[in-house]
Steps between C-alpha positions, in 0.01 A plus 500: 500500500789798526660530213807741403549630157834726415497689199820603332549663189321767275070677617414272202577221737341662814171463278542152433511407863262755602245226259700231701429630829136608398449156348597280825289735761198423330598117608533631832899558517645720765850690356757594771784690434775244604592184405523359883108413661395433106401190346672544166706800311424565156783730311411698212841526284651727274687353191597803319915603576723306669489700853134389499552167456766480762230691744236205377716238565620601836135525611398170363832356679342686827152389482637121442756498837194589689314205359796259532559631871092448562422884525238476226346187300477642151687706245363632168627685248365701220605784279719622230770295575283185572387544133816534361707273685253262615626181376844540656365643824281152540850323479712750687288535828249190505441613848212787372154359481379635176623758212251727330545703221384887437255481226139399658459628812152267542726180391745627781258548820296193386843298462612623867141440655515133383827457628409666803169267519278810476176551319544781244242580242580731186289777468537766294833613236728545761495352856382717767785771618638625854743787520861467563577883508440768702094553477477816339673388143507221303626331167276444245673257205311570214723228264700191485815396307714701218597441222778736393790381447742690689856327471554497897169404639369080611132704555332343231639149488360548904142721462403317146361712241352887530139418648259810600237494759190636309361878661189329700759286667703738646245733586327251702817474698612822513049532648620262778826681556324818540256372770773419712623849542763438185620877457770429220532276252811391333459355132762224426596247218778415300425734233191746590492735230461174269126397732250358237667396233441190547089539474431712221811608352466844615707655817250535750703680776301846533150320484620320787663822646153695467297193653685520819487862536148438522482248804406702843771508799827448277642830498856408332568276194876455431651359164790279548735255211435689230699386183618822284337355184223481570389820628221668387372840446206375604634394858683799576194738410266249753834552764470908499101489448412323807548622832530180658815381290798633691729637294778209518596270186755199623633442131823286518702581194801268590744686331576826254740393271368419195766220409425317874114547451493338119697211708258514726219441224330772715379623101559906640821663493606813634335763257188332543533456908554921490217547294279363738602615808511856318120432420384307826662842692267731258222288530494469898603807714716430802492115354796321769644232254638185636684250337787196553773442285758210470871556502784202417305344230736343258712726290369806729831693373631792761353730214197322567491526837575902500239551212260378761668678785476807371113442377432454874693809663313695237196441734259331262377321779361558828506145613780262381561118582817302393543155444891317422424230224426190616567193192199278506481143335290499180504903466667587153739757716633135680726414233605860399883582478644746688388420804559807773684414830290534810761743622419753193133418595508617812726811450280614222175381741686763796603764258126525330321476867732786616423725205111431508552612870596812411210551298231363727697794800430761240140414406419419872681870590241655243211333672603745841217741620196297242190374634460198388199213554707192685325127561659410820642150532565443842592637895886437520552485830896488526440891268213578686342595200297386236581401162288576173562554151422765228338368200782515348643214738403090461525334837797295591708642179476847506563795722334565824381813679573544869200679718639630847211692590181245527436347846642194582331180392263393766173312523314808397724648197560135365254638202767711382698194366371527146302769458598825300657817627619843396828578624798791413824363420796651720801324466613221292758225505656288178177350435266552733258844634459653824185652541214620766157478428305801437233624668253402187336173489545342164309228331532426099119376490296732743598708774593301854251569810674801726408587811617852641588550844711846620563588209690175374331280220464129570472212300268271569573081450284297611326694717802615650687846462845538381732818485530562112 
């Protein structure tokens, strides 16, 4: 059976359907990459603004013309907007076969094998997992649910309550990730400076954070959704301690006006956001900071706005997403007054991208004539270059370092594609690095194989040698 599964929305998602796709193959199911030549489409939604929803919906829509005009037989649909909206989505679009929730991934696959009239047999917490990203990182979820109760935000009437997966758990999985040649790994949740809570009262972040470091052939561990309060002392020494843990902190801290955050019920405000960064910076040398932050939230007044404008140009951050407001149905922020116009939204959304522009030119400038340690991506072929990243850099939201100086990608340099490499930055551009790689192998583990030959040193992958 060929089976097609899109995933849309946040890498929290990509790890649900990474269970999904695990899950079926062990049932024998063969995943193809398009909808046409497969047997059914299942779509893994996103429920959490508005422009997601749209994006879910039109994909659902999609998946069921194909069915109606005979192009596939089945539709299926599971996700964060299947668990929030799933009663109206049965009545909207009877055409789609079956709607799954988000919050039992073994309930899920063993609910889609049924309908699918294959034999699936739970073993194990989790069902079994195959990769949806590039092979050489991965996302590791280490909890479920929140249960903050942030003005603006459907997550936890979506996710359920805060629920951790215990240490053995996810260093089991992070064991399997490892032996297949899993380089990074990319810690997500809702909330993961808040991990263990739930099971003993007690934040349980940098026991976690030390039991990774200690698994063999992950060389990077990188710390994304941080929530401000909860930071620890604790997790920033465990951060600068180990040499594994880039040194990259995605903290979203919505806002910096005190009056917007209280109406947030974000429970910071601005004194205390600036006393943390001040001590995450002093704690963690060369730390690159990343964080989102929301602007046309009701009553967001042009004072507001600038307050927040002005925090950004200051360069507190070396990564920076922006998100308009979007009003969702049963958030306390739904039924706020002073509701912002989507043209002020998106004026203030151009004017803050613009300034955090700026910034990112300067701190990418400042990077010129470094030799840094770059994971590369991928060959682009239209460049004629490969892409990596620093470790300052998560993949698909961050910046990207261009290599113009490594042999094209053929059979024999395919290896290249994520392995680690020392290169010297020589130009940059807005947000991204130029760079050529140096004439020193790098690895963060041990050091790579070389082979010399007239005088040039080698790499060796696979077997096979590679300029450095």
């Amino acid at each position: 059976m060929k089976i097609n599964l899109i995933t849309l929305g946040c890498p929290k998602n990509i790890v649900d359907s990474e269970f999904i796709k695990g899950g079926l193959k062990t049932c024998g199911v063969e995943f193809v990459n398009e909808a046409k030549g497969a047997e059914a489409v299942i779509i893994n939604t996103c429920g959490f603004i508005e422009s997601a929803k749209e994006e879910s919906i039109d994909t659902i829509l999609q998946a069921v013309q194909l069915k109606k005009l005979g192009k596939i037989k089945n539709v299926y649909v599971t996700g964060c907007l299947s668990e929030r909206y799933g009663t109206e989505l049965r009545q909207e679009i009877p055409e789609v076969d079956g709607f799954y929730g988000n919050r039992d991934m073994h309930k899920i696959v063993a609910g889609l094998a049924q309908q699918l009239r294959l034999k699936y047999e739970l073993v194990g917490e989790h069902p079994a997992r195959a990769g949806l990203t590039p092979k050489h990182y991965a996302y590791l979820k280490i909890s479920e649910g929140c249960e903050h109760p942030c003005t603006f935000c459907a997550i936890p009437g979506i996710r359920g309550n805060f629920r951790s997966t215990p240490i053995p758990d996810l260093v089991a999985q992070t064991e399997r990730l490892a032996a297949h040649d899993v380089k990074e790994l990319i810690l997500v949740a809702q909330d993961t400076t808040q991990y263990g809570l739930d099971l003993n009262g007690k934040q349980q972040l940098p026991e976690l954070l030390r039991a990774l470091c200690r698994v063999d052939g992950i060389e990077w561990i990188r710390l994304m959704y941080a929530y401000p309060y909860h930071v620890q002392t604790a997790m920033l020494e465990v951060i600068a301690e180990e040499p594994k843990i880039v040194k990259y902190i995605d903290m979203p801290i919505q806002h910096i006006s005190s009056r917007l955050l209280k109406r947030m019920a974000r429970r910071v405000d601005r004194a205390f956001t600036e006393n943390l960064l001040a001590q995450m910076r002093a704690s963690i040398p060369e730390l690159a900071l990343r964080t989102s932050v929301i602007v046309g939230f009701p009553g967001e007044t042009d004072e507001d706005f600038h307050e927040l404008l002005d925090f950004v140009a200051e360069g507190n951050f070396e990564r920076l997403g922006v998100f308009t407001y979007s009003p969702e149905e049963n958030t306390p922020a739904w039924g706020l007054p002073n509701q912002i116009a989507e043209e002020i939204k998106r004026e203030r959304y151009d004017l803050l991208m613009q300034t955090q522009q700026q910034v990112a030119a300067e701190w990418s400038a400042k990077q010129v004539g470094r030799r840094l340690p770059v994971l590369i991506d991928e060959y682009d072929a239209a460049a004629q270059a490969y892409r990596g990243r620093t470790a300052w850099d998560c993949p698909e939201i961050d910046h990207n370092v261009l290599l113009r100086a490594l042999p094209p990608a053929k059979k024999s340099t395919a290896a290249l594609v994520g392995a680690f490499c020392e290169v010297e930055v020589v130009a940059a551009q807005d947000y991204d690095l130029i760079a050529v790689p140096t004439r020193r192998p790098h690895s963060y583990s041990s050091p790579a194989p070389v082979q010399e030959r007239g005088g040039i040193k080698y790499l060796l992958y696979q077997g096979q040698p590679v300029e450095s």
